[in-house]
N, C-alpha and C positions, 0 to 999 in steps of 0.2 A: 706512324701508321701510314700518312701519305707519303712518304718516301720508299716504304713495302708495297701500297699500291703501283704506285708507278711503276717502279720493278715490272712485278708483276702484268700492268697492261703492255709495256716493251715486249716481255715475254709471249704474250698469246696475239699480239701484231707479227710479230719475226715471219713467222708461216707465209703471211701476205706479203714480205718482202721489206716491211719496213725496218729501220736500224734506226738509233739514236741520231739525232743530227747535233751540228754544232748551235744553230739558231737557228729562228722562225725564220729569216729573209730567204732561205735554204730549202724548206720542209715543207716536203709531200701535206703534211699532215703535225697538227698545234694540237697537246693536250694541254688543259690550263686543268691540273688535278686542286681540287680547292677544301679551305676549311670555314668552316661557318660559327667557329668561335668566336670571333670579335668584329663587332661591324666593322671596323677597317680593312679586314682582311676581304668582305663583301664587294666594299667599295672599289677595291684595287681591282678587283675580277671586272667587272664592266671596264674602269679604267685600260686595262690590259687588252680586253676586248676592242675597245676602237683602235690601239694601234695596230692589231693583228687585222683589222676588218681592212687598212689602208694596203698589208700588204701583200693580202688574197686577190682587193681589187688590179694592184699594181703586179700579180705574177697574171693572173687572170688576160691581163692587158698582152703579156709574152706570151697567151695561149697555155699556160700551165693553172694546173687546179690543185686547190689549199683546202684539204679539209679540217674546219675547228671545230672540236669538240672540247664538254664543259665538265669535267668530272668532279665526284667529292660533293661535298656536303652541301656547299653551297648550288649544282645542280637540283641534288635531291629534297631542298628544300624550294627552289624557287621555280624550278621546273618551266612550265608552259608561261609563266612569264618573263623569263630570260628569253625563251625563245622569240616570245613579244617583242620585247627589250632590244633583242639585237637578233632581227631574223634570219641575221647570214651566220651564225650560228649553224651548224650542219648535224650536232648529235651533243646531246644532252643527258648523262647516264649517273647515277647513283652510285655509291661508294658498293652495293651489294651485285651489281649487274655486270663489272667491266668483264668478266666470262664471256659475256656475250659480244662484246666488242668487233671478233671478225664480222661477224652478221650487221652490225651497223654500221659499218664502214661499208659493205655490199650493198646496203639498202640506200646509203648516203649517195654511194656511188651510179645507182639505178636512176635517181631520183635526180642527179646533175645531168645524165648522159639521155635522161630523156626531155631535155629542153625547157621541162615546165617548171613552173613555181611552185616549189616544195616548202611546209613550215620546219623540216627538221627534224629528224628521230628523236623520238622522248622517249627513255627507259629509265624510270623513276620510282620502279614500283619494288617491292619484298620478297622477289619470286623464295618460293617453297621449298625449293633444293637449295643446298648450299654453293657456295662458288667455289668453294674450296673443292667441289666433289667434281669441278669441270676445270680446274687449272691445271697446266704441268706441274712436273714437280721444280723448286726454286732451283737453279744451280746458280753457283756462282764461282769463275775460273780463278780469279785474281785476288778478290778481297780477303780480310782477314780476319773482318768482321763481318757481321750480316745480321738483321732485323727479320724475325720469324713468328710473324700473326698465331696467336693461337686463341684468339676469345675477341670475338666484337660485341659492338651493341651496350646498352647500360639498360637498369632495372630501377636505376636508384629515384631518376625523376629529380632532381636536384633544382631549385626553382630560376636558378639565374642560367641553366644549360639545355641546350637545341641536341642535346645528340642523341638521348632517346626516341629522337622526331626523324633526325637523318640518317641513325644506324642502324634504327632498330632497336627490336629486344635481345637481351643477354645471348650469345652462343658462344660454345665452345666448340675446338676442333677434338674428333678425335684420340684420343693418346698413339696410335697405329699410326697415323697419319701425320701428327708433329714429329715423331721418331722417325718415321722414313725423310723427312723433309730433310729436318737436322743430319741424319746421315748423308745426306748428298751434300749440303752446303760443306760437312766436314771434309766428305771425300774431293770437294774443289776447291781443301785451302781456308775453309775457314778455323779461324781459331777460339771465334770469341762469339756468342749467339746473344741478343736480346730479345726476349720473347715481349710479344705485345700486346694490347688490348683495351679496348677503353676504360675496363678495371680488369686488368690482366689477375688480378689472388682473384678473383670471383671463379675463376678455369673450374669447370666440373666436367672437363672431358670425361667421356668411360676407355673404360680398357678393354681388351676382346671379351673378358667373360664379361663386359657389361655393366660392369662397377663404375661407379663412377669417380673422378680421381681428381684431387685438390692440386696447385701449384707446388707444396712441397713435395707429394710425393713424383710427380712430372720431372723437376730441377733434378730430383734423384737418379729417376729412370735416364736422363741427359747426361748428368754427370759421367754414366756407364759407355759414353758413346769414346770411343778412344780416337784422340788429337783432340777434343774438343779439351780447351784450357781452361774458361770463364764463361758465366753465366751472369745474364743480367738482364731484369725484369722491369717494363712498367708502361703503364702508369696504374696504380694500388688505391684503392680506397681502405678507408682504417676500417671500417666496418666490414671487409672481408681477410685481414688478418686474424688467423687462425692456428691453433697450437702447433700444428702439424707444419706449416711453414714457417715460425717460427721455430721451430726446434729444427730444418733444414737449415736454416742460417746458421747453426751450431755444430754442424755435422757435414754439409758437403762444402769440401775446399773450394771446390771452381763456384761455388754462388758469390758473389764479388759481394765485399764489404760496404755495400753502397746503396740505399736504397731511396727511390724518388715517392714521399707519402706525404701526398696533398693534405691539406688542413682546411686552408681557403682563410680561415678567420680565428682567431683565441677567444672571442667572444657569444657564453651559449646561448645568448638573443639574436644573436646576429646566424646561427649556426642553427637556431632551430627556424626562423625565417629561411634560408639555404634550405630547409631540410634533407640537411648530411646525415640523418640516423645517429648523429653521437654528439656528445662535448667536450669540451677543454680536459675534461679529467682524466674522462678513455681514451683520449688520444694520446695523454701521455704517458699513462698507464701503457698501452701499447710501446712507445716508443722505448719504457724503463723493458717493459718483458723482452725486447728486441734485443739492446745491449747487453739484459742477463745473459743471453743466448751465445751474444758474439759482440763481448765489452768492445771491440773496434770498430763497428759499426757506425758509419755516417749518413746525415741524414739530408737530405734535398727538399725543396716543399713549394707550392701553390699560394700563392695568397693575390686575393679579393678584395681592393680598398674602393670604400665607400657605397656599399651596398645599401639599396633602398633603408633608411631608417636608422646607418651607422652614426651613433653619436658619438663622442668626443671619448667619452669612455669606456666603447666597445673597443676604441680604435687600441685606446691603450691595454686591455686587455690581451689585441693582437702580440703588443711588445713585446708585455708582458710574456705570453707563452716564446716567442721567438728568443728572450733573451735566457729562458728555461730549457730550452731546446738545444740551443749553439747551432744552426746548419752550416753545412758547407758547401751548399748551394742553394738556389731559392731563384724564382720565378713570380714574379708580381706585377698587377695588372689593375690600372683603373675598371671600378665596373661597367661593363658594356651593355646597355638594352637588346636585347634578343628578341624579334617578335612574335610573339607566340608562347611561349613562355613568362607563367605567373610573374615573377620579380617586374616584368617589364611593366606592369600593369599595379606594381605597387604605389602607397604612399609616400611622400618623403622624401624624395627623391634628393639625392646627396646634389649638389652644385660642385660644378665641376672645377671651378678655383679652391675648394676642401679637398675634392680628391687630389687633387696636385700635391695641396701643402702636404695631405698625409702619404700620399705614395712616396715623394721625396722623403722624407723622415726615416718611412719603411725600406726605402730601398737604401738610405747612408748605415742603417744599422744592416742589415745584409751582408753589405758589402763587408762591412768590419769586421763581420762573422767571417767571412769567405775568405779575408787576406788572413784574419788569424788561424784557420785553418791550413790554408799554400803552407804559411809561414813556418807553420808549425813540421814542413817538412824538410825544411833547409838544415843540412847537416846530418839525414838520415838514408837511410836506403831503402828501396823498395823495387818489385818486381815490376816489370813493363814489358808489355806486349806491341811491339813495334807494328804496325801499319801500313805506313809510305813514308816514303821520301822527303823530305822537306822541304823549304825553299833555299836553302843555303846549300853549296856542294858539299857531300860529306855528311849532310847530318838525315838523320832520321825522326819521324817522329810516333811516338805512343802514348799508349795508356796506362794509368796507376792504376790500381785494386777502386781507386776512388775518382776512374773517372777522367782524372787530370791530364790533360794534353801534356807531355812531356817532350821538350827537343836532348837529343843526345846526338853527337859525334860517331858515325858506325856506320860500317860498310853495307852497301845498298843490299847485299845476301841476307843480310839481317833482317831484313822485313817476312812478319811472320814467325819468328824468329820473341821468347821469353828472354830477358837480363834481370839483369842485377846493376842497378843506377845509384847511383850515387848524386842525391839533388841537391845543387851547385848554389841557384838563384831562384827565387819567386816571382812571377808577376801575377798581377790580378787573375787572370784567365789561364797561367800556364805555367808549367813548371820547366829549370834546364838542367842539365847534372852530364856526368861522364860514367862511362864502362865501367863496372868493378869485375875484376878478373876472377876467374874461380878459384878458389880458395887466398884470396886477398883478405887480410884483416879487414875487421868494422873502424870506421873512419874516414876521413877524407883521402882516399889513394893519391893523391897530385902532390899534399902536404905530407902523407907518409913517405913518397919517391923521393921528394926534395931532402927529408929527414936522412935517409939511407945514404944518398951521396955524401 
């Protein structure tokens, strides 16, 4: 999501003339776009803040002026006391406002050139309109991917999470409006769309007559967009998986056999503390009706060690569902105090030498899940959608149906460009394989060439 923002505020700067720089020691102008998921990610925003304050004062010195502004979550939660915080700070704006942006770079700009001491633009607030109703449209020349917002905000209130504080409540974009977008990024080259949202399956965009429309049948309407190859969605909560997007996993080719569906925990004490809306059983109920859908189906997930009250045998319940599951990716996090949110104000509080011993645990089983997944592709073939370049001469690099970083050997035209791979070797993070030619037998082509001689 902040990687689509930023886009995005590049985009409605360009007019005033600004362009990407290489680094801050350079730039007119410092976005620090921020998340307010884990307190560490907080901490590094001030951290980050006083090197940039050293080298505003130090352009300032050469007579050149550096404006910093604080975008994302962490803005829009901390607001008039960042500004406190570090009052050379120039504009401080919320993950809903960056639309506004030219206007606060002008005000920014008013506010240095008339010599006084200014505290800074603060736009922190939920305005009424949407942003999406004042942005261009995305384009993108080069990429072949691309990240396309369609649902911010959450509803769910989940007791260890700040983001219904700093996104808002639930919105969806129009269906009229995610189609036009999507067609521009296809008609600049893209080939592969992720759509996004803080529970992206919640999407009840309407459609022109006013209906309102679920993610499956949206992935549909996309599917229709011609060049568009793949489709891929997230981040999902299970309590908004519904029949109708299941049964899109069954029925449209381009939705990628790959889906990112947080859990957080295997345990329903530990899950109705979270209050996630579900338990161990519906989640996997969910996950069996998914592969009815699309038996190839793999699955990615969220998890939460050591939440207010985790004991010993919640944790192993966690396993327990993980090694019920099999992912083939997973993301896992000691729990982080959020202030302002319930959890942070519970009892029981885990000790942080527990959370070690069990994130370690959790994340060696992961892991073991993750290589025997790669692993599981060594000696097969699958389609991939090349990207860029790699760091090697000659090679390229893409995606699998599942995701997977793949390097292949292939002429740099190839980017953008679907094959047919043949994967060679596994590592943890990546897969490597060679060309298979159109209408080459299944097999290892290098060992069949050798056979032929």
């Amino acid at each position: 999501m902040n990687v689509y923002d930023s886009a995005r505020m590049a985009e409605v700067l360009a007019p005033l003339g600004y362009a990407p720089g290489d680094g801050p020691e350079d730039a007119d102008m410092v976005i620090l776009n921020t998340c307010h998921i884990r307190e560490k990610a907080s901490d590094k925003v001030y951290s980050e803040l006083g090197r940039l304050r050293d080298i505003k004062d130090q352009r300032a010195a050469e007579g050149q002026q550096t404006v910093i502004a604080v975008a994302g979550c962490v803005a829009q939660a901390e607001g008039e006391e960042m500004l406190r915080r570090a009052p050379y700070v120039d504009i401080v704006l919320g993950p809903q406002t960056y639309h506004r942006l030219p206007e606060m770079v002008a005000r920014a700009h008013r506010a240095s050139q008339s010599g006084m001491r200014h505290s800074g633009v603060l736009e922190t607030d939920f305005p009424l309109e949407s942003k999406f109703d004042h942005l261009p449209l995305q384009r993108q020349e080069n990429g072949v991917s691309a990240f396309l917002s369609i649902q911010e905000g959450c509803d769910k209130f989940c007791t260890f999470c700040v983001v219904p504080y700093t996104r808002g409540a639930e919105f969806s974009r129009p269906v009229a409006q995610v189609v036009q977008e999507a067609e521009a990024l296809v008609a600049g080259g893209v080939r592969e769309l992720t759509l996004l949202g803080q529970n992206v399956n919640a999407y009840h965009g309407t459609d022109t007559a006013g209906r309102e429309t679920g993610l499956g049948s949206l992935a549909r309407r996309l599917s229709e967009i011609d060049g568009l190859m793949r489709i891929r969605y997230t981040t999902s909560h299970p309590r908004d998986v519904d029949e109708d997007l299941i049964a899109a996993h069954g029925e449209v080719p381009a939705l990628m056999p790959y889906l990112h569906l947080p859990v957080q925990s295997g345990s329903d004490r530990i899950l109705e503390a979270m209050n996630r809306g579900h338990d161990a059983e519906s989640y996997l109920r969910t996950i069996e009706r998914l592969r009815s859908a699309r038996p190839d189906l793999a699955f990615s997930c969220d998890f939460i060690v050591g939440f207010p009250g985790e004991s010993d045998s919640d944790f192993e319940a966690t396993l327990d569902l993980i090694r019920t599951v099999e992912y083939a990716q997973a993301y896992s996090f000691k729990y982080s105090s959020r202030p302002g949110t319930p959890a942070a104000g519970m009892p029981r509080q885990v000790p942080e030498e527990v959370k070690d011993e069990r994130l370690a645990r959790l994340q060696a089983l992961l892991m073991e899940q993750m290589t025997t997944f790669n692993e599981a592709s060594r000696g097969t073939t699958c389609e991939v959608l090349f990207e860029r370049t790699g760091r090697h001469e000659g090679q390229l690099v893409g995606r699998s149906p599942y995701n997977q970083a793949v390097h292949v050997e292939a002429p740099a035209h190839a980017v953008g460009d679907m094959a047919t791979v043949f994967i060679e070797t596994c590592k943890p993070h990546s897969l490597a394989g060679c060309l298979r030619e159109e209408g080459q037998p299944k097999g290892d082509p290098r060992e069949e060439e050798r056979l032929s001689a």
